[in-house]
C-alpha positions, 0 to 999 in steps of 0.5 A: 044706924051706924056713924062712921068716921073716916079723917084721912090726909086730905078731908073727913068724911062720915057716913051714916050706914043702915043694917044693909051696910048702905050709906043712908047720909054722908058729909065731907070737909076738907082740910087744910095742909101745912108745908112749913119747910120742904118735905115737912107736912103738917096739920091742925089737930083742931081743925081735924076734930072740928071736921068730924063734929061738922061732917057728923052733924052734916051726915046725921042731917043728910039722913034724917036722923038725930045722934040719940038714933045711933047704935054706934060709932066707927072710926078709921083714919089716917095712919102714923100721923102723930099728935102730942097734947096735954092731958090737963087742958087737951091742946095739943103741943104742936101741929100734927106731924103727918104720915107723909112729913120727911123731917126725921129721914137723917134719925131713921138712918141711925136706928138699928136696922135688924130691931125694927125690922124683926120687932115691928114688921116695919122699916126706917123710915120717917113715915112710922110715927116714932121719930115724930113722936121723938121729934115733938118731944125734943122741943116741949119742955113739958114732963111727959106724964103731962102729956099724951100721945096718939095716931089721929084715932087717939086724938078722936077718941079723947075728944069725943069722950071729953079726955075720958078715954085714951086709947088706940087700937091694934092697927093703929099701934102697929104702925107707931114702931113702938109696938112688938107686932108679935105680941101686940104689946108696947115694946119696953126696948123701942120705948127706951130707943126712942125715949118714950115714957110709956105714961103717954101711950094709949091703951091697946084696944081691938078693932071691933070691940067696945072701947068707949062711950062718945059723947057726940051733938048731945048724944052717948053713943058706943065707939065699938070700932077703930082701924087704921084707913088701910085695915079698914079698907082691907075689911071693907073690901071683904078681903076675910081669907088669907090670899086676899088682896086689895088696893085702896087709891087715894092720897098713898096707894096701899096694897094690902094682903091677908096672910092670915095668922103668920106671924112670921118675918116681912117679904123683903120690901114690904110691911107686917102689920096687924089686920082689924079683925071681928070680935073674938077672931084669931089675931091677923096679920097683913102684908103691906106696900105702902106707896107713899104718892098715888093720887097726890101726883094729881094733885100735884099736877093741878095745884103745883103746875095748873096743867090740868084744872081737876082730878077727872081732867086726867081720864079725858087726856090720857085717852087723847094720846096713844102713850106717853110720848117716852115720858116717864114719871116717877112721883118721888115727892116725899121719897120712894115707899114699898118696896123700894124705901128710898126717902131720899129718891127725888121725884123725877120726869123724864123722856120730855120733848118739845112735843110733849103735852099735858095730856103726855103728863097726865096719861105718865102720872096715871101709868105712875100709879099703876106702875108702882102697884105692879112693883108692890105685887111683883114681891108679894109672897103670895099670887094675886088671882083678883085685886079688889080696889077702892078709893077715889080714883077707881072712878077712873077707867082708863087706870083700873084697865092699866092696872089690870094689863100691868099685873096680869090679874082681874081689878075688881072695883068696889061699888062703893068708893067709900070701902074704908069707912064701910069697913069702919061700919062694919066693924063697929056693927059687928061689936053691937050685933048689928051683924052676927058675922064677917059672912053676914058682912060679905054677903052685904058687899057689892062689887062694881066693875072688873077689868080684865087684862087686854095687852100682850106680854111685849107691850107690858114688858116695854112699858115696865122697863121704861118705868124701872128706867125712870125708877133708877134715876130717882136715887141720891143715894151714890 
């Protein structure tokens, strides 16, 4: 039995997984986030630890198991949020700084473009995890070899190992902008860039490998996999070869291909960033469209505006109407991410007429996700043959067809909606031999249903110039 952490954006879940990667128990919270200025977004980093030892116990329960029966622990997580704690006490000096937060979009403009690009496989932009880090350093006046720094993976690890352990993995420091993506180190020059005292850094561990002894509800219990939600995803789909692709619907939308071991420079538009893979495997890399507002767009239909009372409302809708009525959505909310990265773009929706419903809204923000997921594969430097997806909303089916239709391309659903924490599983099994192999993984994989494309290639091109028009009146930028 493995325990598997997945403390995304929005909630925790943890699963217990048996040897046939089946989740055998599941527990889930929600956790609460913070907006204290506009386009700041914050969390507790100690109502974060809370949510994983309540939904450990919850799982553990909901499988009939006691922690002592584990073999081990995986973790996956939100990515580029920052947490700085102090190393003598473990409290943290100030909320988590969320992936999503836009407070240091002015610093990323002065940071030298052809250093970060080329060093980190990643972009200016407020999204990545040094800034922040910057950020929270300038108002402590705490010396910082008092202090320590990570991604929520590093947060979770030194709490379930009592301060014992300090350490990230791969993934995870891929996506902080202080690490060289080519040799998978700590950069001495960004850490100069962004002031950063390499004290306060995190060892560098793999993805699948031992990385430390948790102590969890009385119980030690081997931590032997870590990845970032996207990476894990990626593993999780069983997306093994270069060429293979998937998507994961959540909060963000991120598309995610295997490139296998090129190292080279990022495709215009898109992220390199390093790929989890199994015990003593070549180094990986993937490239990445990072979509910055997928689900929230929902979400932000239902707690922002109240037009719609739940998530599933928007299938029932977006069917009641043959389109969107010339409505066009473009869910700019924390700015544009791949492959436009414009964090000063402003959501925007256009096209309203007095006849226009919720249901017109509903079905535009449904095409919004869909839409930048096609924008995200149009500058993919390699062919999408299938998309395999994952996430919440995959459970919705009028989006999956519409993915389909716009990409021209197969969406293949993952059975299981948790594809992150199964790759979190898998990764850990594969460090204490649970599985031999990433074949043994593959072979455990189920897949669920596969939509075809069905609409012409006149309507697909209508609605994609309706959507770049809605797209390029988003812009401040003169």
């Amino acid at each position: 039995m493995i325990l598997a952490i997945d403390q995304g954006t929005t909630g925790t879940t943890c699963l217990v997984v048996d040897e046939g990667l089946r989740p055998v128990g599941r527990g889930y919270r929600e956790i609460a986030q913070h907006f204290p200025v506009p386009g700041w977004v914050e969390h507790d980093p100690e109502e974060i630890w809370a949510s994983v030892l309540l939904t450990a116990e919850e799982a553990l329960a909901d499988a009939g198991i006691a922690a002592r029966e584990l073999t081990a622990i995986g973790i996956t997580n939100q990515r580029e949020t920052t947490v700085v704690w102090e190393r003598e006490s473990g409290r943290p000096v100030h909320p988590a700084i969320v992936w999503q937060d836009r407070r240091t979009a002015a610093r990323c403009a002065e940071l030298p473009e052809d250093l970060i690009r080329v060093r980190t496989g990643l972009v200016r932009d407020p999204y990545f995890s040094a800034t922040k880090l910057e950020w929270i350093l300038a108002r402590t006046t705490l010396p910082q070899e008092k202090l320590a720094f990570g991604t929520v993976d590093a947060w979770l690890v030194w709490k379930l190992t009592g301060g014992g352990r300090h350490a990230t993995d791969l993934t995870n420091a891929s996506r902080t902008m202080l690490l060289d993506i080519a040799t998978g180190s700590w950069d001495d020059e960004l850490l100069e860039l962004f002031g950063v005292d390499r004290a306060m850094l995190p060892d560098v561990v793999p993805s699948s490998g031992h990385a430390a002894e948790a102590e969890l509800l009385g119980s030690t219990v081997p931590i032997s996999g870590i990845a970032g939600d996207q990476q894990a995803a990626l593993f999780g789909q069983g997306c093994f070869a270069p060429g293979e692709v998937k998507a994961t619907y959540g909060t963000g939308t991120f598309v995610l291909a295997n490139l296998g071991g090129d190292a080279g420079p990022p495709s215009p538009g898109l992220l390199k960033t390093a790929a989890a893979t199994a015990p003593d495997a070549p180094r990986q890399f993937a490239a990445e469209g990072a979509i910055l507002v997928g689900g929230a767009a929902v979400q932000w239909l239902r707690d922002g505006l109240g037009v719609i009372a739940d998530a599933a409302e928007t299938e029932r809708l977006a069917r009641e109407v043959d389109s969107t009525g010339g409505v066009t959505f473009v869910p700019a909310l924390t700015g544009l991410g791949s492959p436009h990265w414009d964090p000063d773009a402003r959501g925007l929706i256009s096209g309203i007429t007095r006849g226009t419903t919720r249901a017109h809204l509903a079905r535009a923000a449904l095409e919004a996700i869909a839409h930048q997921v096609a924008d995200v594969l149009e500058v993919l430097p390699i062919g999408t043959a299938v998309l395999r997806a994952d996430g919440g909303a995959t459970a919705n089916a009028f989006l999956m067809q519409l993915q389909a239709d716009l990409i021209g391309s197969p969406v293949e659903v993952a059975a299981d909606a948790d594809a992150t924490a199964l790759g979190a599983a898998a990764l850990a099994g594969l460090a204490v031999g649970t599985w031999q192999d990433t074949t043994a993984v593959a072979s455990l994989l189920e897949r669920g249903e596969r939509y075809e494309p069905s609409l012409g290639v006149g309507e697909v091109a209508g609605l994609r110039d309706s959507w770049r028009d809605g797209l390029a009146r988003t812009s401040l930028r003169p």
